[in-house]
N, C-alpha and C positions, 0 to 999 in steps of 0.2 A: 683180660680174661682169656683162657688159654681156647682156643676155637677146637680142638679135639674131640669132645663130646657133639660138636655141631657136624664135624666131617665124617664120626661114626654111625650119627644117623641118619646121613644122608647116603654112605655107602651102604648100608646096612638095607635099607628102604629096596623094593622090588620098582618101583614107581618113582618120579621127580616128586618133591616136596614144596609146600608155600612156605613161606616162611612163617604164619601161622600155624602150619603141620608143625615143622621144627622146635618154632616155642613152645607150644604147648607138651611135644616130647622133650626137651632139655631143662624147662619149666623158668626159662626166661624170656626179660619183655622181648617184643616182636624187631624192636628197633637194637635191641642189642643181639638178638641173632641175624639182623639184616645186616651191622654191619660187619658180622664174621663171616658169613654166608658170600657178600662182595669181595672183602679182604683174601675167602678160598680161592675164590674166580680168579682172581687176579694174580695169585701163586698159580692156576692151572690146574686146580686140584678138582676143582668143580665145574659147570655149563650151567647155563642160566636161559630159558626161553619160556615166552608170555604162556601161561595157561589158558586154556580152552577159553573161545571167543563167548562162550555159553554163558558167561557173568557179564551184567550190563553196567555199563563203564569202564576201567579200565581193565581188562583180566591180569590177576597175580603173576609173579614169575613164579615159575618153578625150576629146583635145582636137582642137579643127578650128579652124581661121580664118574668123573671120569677113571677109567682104567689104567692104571700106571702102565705107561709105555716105557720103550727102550729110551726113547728121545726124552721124555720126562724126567727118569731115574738118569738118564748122562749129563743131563741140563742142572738136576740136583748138587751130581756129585761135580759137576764143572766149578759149580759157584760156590760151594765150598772149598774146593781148591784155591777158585781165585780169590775169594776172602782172605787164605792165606800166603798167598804167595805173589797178586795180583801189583803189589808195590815194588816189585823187583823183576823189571823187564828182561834181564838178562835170565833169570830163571824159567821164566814162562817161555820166554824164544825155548830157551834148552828144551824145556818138554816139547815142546812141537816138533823142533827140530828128531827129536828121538821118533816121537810118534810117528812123522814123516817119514823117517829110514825104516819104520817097522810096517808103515803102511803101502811103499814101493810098489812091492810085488804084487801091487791089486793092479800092476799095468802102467804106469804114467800118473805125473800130476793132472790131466783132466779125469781121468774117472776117479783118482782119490775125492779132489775135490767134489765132485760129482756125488760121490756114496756120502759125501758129509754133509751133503743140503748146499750146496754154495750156486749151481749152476752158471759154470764155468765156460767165457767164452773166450776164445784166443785171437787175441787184437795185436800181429806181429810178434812183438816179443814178452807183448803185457798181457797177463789173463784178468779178464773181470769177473770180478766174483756179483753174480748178478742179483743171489738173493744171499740173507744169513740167519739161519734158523737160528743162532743164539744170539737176536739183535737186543733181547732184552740186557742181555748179557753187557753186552759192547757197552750198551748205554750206562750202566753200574759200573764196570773195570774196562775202561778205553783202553788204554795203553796191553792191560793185563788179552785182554780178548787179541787184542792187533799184532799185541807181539806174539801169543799161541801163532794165529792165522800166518805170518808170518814164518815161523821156524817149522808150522808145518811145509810150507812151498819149499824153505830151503833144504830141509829133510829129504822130501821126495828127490827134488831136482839133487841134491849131493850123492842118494843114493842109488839115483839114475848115472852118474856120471854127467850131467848136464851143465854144471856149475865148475869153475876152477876154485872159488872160493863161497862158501857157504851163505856170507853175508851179503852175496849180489843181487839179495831180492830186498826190493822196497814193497811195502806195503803202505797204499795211499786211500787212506776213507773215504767213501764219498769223492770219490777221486769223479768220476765220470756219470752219466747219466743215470740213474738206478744203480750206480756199481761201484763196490770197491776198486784200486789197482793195483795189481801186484806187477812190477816193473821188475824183467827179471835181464841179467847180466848172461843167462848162459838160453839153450835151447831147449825149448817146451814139447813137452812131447803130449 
């Protein structure tokens, strides 16, 4: 069943909703909008937290909408991308690699990485990328995610001048404690 009418009355709502509110507005059973209402949660569309301690036993959850962010709507359009293209590493490199020479001029590969969720630290010639706000991502298209994250470093660092050849960054998952690594051939700036 298509969850739409569940997420219209939950955005729609001035207040979080039980899942009892919700059935009884979409006028289905309670267990079939609990599990569209979870299902939203878990795309990010929705927030879920216990209602009022004021009921004896367990209190209800209640749901609200969340507000479509930038990072929401980029996360969207990422995975859609990578649905399409995510089987062909040499393409996804390419995008980064573009994205990277377009993103340059924000200073250096640490504050690009930086502006993009990665919190970036510099271990000699390897940057670790220490968190990854698209980890859900990585875990759906490995390769597709690693090789972006990848052609973005060689992007910047090529169009730093930093690199003699583009392909001199490695990208290693889970390479080090908490952190990606990006093992680069030229100088980081």
């Amino acid at each position: 069943m298509d969850s739409d009418p569940v997420l219209r009355v939950v955005e729609e709502a001035t207040a979080g909703l039980t899942t009892a509110q919700v059935a009884a507005r979409v006028g289905l059973p309670p267990s079939t909008v609990r599990s569209q209402l979870d299902a939203l949660v878990a795309r990010g569309l929705l927030v879920k937290a216990r209602a009022s301690g004021r009921v004896p036993h367990r209190p209800a959850w209640r749901y609200r909408a969340l507000a479509p962010s930038q990072e929401n709507l980029y996360s969207a359009l990422l995975r859609s991308i990578l649905e399409q293209v995510a089987g062909d590493r040499a393409a996804t490199v390419g995008v980064g690699r573009r994205w990277g020479r377009a993103m340059a001029a924000r200073g250096g590969l640490l504050p690009v990485l930086d502006t993009l969720g990665f919190s970036p630290a510099l271990r000699g010639r390897d940057v670790h990328l220490r968190t990854c706000p698209y980890l859900d991502l990585v875990h759906r298209f490995p390769d597709g995610m690693c090789g972006l994250h990848a052609g973005i470093i060689q992007g910047v660092l090529g169009a730093l001048g930093a690199l003699a050849d583009e392909e001199g960054v490695v990208l290693e998952p889970f390479a080090a404690p908490g952190a990606c690594v990006a093992h680069t051939a030229g100088v980081v700036k």
